[in-house]
C-alpha positions in Angstrom: -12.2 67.3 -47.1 -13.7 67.4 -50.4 -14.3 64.1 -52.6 -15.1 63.9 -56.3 -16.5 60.8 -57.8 -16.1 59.9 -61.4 -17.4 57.0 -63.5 -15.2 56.7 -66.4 -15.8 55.4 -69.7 -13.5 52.8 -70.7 -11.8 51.8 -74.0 -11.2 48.5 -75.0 -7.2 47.7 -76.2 -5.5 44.6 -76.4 -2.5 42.6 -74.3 -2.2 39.4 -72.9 -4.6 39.5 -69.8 -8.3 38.4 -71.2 -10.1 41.8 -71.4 -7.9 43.9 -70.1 -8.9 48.5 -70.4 -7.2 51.8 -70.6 -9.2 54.7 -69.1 -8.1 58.0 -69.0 -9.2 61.1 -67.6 -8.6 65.0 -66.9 -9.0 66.5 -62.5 -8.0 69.4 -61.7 -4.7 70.1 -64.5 -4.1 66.2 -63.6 -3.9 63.5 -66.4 -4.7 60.2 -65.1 -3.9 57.1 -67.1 -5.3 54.0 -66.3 -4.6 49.9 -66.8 -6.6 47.1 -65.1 -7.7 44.0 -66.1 -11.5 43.9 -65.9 -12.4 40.4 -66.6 -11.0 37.6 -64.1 -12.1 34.4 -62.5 -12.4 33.5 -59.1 -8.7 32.8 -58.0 -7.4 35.4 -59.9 -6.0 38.8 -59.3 -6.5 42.4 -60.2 -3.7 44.6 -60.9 -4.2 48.1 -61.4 -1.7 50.6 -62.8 -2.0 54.2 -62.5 -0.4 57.3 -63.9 -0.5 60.6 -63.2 1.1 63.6 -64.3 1.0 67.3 -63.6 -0.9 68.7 -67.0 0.3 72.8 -66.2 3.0 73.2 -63.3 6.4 71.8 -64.0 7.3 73.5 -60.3 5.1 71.4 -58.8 6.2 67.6 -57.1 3.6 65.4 -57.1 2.7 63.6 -53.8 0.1 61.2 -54.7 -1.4 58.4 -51.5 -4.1 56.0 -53.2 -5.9 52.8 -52.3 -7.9 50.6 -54.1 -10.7 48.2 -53.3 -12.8 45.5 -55.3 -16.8 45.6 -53.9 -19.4 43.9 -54.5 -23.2 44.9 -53.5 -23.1 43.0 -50.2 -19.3 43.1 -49.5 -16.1 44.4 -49.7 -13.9 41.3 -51.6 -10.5 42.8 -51.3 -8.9 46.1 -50.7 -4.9 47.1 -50.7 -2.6 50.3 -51.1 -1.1 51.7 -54.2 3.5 51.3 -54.0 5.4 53.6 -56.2 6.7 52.3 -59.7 7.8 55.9 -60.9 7.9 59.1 -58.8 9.6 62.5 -61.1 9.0 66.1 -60.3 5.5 66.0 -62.7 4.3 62.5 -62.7 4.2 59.3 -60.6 3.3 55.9 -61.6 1.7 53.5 -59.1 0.9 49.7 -58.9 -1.9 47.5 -56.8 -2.8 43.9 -57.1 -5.7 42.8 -55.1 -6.4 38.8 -55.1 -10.2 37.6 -55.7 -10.4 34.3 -53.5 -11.3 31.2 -55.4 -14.7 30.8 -53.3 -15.9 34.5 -54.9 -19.4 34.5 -56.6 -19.5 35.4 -60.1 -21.0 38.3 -61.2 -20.8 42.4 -61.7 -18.4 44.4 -59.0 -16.6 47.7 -58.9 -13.2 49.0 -58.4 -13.0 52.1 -56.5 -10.0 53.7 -56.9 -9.5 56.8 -54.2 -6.7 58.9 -54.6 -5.2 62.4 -52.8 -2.6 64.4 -54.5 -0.4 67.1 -52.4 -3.0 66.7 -49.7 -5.9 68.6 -51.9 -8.9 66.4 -50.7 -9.9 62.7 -51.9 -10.9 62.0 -55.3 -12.8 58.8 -55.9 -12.6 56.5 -59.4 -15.0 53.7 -60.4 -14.4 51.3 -62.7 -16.6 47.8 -63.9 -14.8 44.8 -63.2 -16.7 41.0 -63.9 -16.1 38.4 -62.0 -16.6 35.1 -64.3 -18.1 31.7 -63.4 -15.3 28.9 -62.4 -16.2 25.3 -61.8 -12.6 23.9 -60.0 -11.4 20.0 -60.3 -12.2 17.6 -57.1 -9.8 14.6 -55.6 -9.6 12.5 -53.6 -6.2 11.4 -51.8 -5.4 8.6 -49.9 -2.9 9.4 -46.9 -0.1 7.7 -46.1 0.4 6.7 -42.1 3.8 9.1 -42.9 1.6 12.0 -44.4 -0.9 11.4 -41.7 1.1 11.7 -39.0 2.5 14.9 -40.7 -1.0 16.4 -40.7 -1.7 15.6 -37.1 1.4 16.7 -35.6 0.3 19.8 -33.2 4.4 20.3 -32.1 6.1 23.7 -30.8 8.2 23.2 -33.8 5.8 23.1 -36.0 3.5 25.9 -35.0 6.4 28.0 -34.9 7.2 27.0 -38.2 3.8 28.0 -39.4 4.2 31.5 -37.5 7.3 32.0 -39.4 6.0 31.5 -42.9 2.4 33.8 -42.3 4.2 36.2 -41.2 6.4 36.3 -44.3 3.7 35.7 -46.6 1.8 38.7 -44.5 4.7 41.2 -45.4 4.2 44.3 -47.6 7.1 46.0 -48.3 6.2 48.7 -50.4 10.1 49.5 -51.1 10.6 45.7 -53.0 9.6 46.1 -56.4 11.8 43.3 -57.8 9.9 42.3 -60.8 7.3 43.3 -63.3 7.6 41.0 -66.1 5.8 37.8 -66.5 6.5 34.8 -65.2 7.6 31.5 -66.4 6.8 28.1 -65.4 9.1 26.6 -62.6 9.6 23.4 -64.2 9.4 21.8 -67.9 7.2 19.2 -66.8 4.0 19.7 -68.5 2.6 16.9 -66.4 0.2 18.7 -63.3 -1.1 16.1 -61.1 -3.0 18.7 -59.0 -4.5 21.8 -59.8 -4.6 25.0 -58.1 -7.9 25.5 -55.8 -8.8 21.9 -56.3 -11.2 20.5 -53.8 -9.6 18.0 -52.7 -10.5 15.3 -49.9 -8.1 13.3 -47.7 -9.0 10.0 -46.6 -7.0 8.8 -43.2 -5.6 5.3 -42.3 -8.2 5.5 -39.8 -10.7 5.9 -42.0 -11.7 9.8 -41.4 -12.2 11.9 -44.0 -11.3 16.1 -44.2 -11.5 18.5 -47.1 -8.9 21.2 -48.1 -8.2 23.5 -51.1 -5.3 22.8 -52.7 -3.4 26.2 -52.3 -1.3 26.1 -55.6 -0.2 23.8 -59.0 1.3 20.3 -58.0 4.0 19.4 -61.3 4.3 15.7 -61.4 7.8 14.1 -63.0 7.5 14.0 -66.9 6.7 10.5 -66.9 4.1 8.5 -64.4 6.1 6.5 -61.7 5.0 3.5 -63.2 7.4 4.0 -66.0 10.4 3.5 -64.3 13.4 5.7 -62.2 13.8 9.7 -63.3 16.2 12.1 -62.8 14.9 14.8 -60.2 13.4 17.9 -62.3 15.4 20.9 -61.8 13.1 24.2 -60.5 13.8 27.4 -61.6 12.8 30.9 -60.4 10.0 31.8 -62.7 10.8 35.9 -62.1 13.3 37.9 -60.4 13.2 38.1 -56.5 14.5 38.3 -53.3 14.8 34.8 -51.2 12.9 35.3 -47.9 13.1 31.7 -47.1 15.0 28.5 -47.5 14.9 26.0 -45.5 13.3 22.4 -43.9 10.3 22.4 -42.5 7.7 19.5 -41.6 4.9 20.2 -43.2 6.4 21.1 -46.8 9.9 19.8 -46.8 12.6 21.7 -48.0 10.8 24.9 -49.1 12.1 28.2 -50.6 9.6 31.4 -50.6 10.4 34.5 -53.1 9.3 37.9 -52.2 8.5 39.4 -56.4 6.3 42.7 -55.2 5.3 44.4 -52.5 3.3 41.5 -51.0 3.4 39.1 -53.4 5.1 36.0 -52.8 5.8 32.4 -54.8 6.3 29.6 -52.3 8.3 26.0 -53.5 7.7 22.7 -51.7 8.8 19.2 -51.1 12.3 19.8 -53.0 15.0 17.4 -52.5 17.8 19.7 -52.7 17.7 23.5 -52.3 20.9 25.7 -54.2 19.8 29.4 -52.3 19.5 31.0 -49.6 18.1 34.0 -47.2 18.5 37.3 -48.6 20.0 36.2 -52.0 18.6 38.1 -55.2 17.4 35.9 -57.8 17.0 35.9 -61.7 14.3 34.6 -63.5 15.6 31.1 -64.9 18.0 30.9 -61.9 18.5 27.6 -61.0 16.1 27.0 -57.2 17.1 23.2 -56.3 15.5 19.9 -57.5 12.4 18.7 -56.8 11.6 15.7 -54.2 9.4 14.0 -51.9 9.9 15.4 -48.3 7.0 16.8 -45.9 3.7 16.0 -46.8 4.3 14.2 -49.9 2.9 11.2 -51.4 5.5 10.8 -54.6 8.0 13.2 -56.2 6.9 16.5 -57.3 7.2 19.8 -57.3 4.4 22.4 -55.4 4.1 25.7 -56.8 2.6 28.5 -54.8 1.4 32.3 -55.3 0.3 34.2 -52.7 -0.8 37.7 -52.7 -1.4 39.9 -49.6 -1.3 36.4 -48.4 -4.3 35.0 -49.9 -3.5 32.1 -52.7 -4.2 33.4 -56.2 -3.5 31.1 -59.1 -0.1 30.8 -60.5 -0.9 31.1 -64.0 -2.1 34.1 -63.8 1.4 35.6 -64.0 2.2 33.8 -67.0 0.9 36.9 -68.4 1.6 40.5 -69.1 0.0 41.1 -65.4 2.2 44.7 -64.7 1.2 46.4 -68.5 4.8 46.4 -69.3 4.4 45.6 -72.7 1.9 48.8 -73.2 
């Protein structure tokens, strides 16, 4: 099987990921068009959105496979399939997100794109992606005996509720594409009182210590507690979805989990009331529940989640034009 490898030269143009690139190119009577984002931090994601259409045969269907992988010189750092956007007699449109995980050096890595159209041989695409340097916040938090005994609990329920959630979050169903627009915050509350891949350390009742990384973006009530009694904040689908699951659990309270793409997930904790449920389709700005204090809580708030191919990747990052729509 034959395989081509091209290094394209890419042109700068301007949305609302930092630094994101167009390259374009001509193989075999195919045009290729190309958008990635090319400058992230640790934490991040890359999404990649291909094009291709059939430059001379309007006969011709296109059947395009392609994977894409992010390398650096030592290691492979993520790698993931291409799902269909578009598929029409002449073209096809294609989308991949791969996460970077927050503990990824900084520096210079590659994208290699490989791709096989109507079974004609591989064809191989590199493109420059960077990798910035991230310093992430540091905490320390002081466990309840409640949140304690949450942590140490070693149940049958509550392994089985662990099994249940990986293996949603380890779903790729490359038929769900609910949503390509960015997303909007959960909550109004402008008030974070932890940040996503915070280092944070727990300090035990019994005086033992353990670190964690804090998997997503705590929102605290408006106010501090100190300032008296609040009304629960209402949460709010940030993007169109499917629910894949609402209910209790021990660890994170009352929890909901929205499947967005193929893979990519957002995750709700700690809510006092939940208003969805399995298998419902979701709008962005429909109404989720309330926040609250259950599971492994320490006050009121509201834990927002992202996980892609079921590695965390920071929430903000979809705040932005992540899918090229607005090309």
């Amino acid at each position: 099987m034959k395989k081509n490898f091209i290094c394209l030269a890419i042109l700068v143009f301007a949305i609302s990921i930092c630094s994101a690139k167009n390259a374009k190119l001509s193989q075999n009577a195919l045009n290729i068009d190309i958008d990635y984002n090319d400058q992230v931090f640790p934490g991040d994601a890359v999404f990649i959105r291909l094009k291709f259409e059939n430059a001379k045969s309007r006969k011709k269907t296109l059947g395009v496979s392609a994977t894409a992988e992010i390398a650096g010189e030592k290691k492979s750092v993520s790698a993931c399939d291409f799902y269909s956007l578009v598929a029409k007699r002449t073209s096809a449109e294609f989308l991949a997100g791969l996460p970077i995980s927050s503990w990824t050096e900084s520096g210079d890595y590659q994208i290699k794109i490989k791709y096989n159209v109507s079974g004609e041989g591989e064809n191989e695409i590199t493109l420059p992606l960077e990798i910035k340097e991230k310093e992430f916040e540091s905490g320390v938090i002081n466990l309840t005996k409640e949140m304690s005994a949450i942590s140490s609990d070693t149940s049958l329920e509550k392994v089985e509720q662990s099994k249940k959630l990986n293996a949603i979050i380890n779903s790729v169903n490359s038929e769900n594409v609910l949503n390509l627009k960015k997303f909007i915050l959960p909550v109004t509350s402008k008030r974070r009182t932890t940040a996503f891949a915070e280092r944070i350390i727990y300090k035990y009742p019994s005086g033992k210590e353990s670190t964690t990384v804090h998997a997503g973006i705590d929102f605290g009530l408006p106010r501090p507690p100190s300032s008296g009694p609040q009304p629960h904040m209402e949460i709010v689908a940030p993007a169109d979805g499917k629910i894949v699951m609402a209910e209790n659990r021990i660890a994170t309270g009352w929890t909901i989990i929205i499947e967005h793409l193929p893979g990519l997930y957002s995750m709700y904790y700690h809510m006092s009331e939940i208003k969805v449920k399995v298998g419902q389709m979701i709008k962005q700005g429909e109404s989720l529940g309330l926040s609250g204090a259950t599971g492994f809580a320490n006050g009121e708030h509201l834990h927002w989640e992202m996980r892609l191919n079921s590695m965390i990747v920071n929430p903000d990052f979809f705040l932005n034009d992540f899918a090229f729509t607005e090309n």
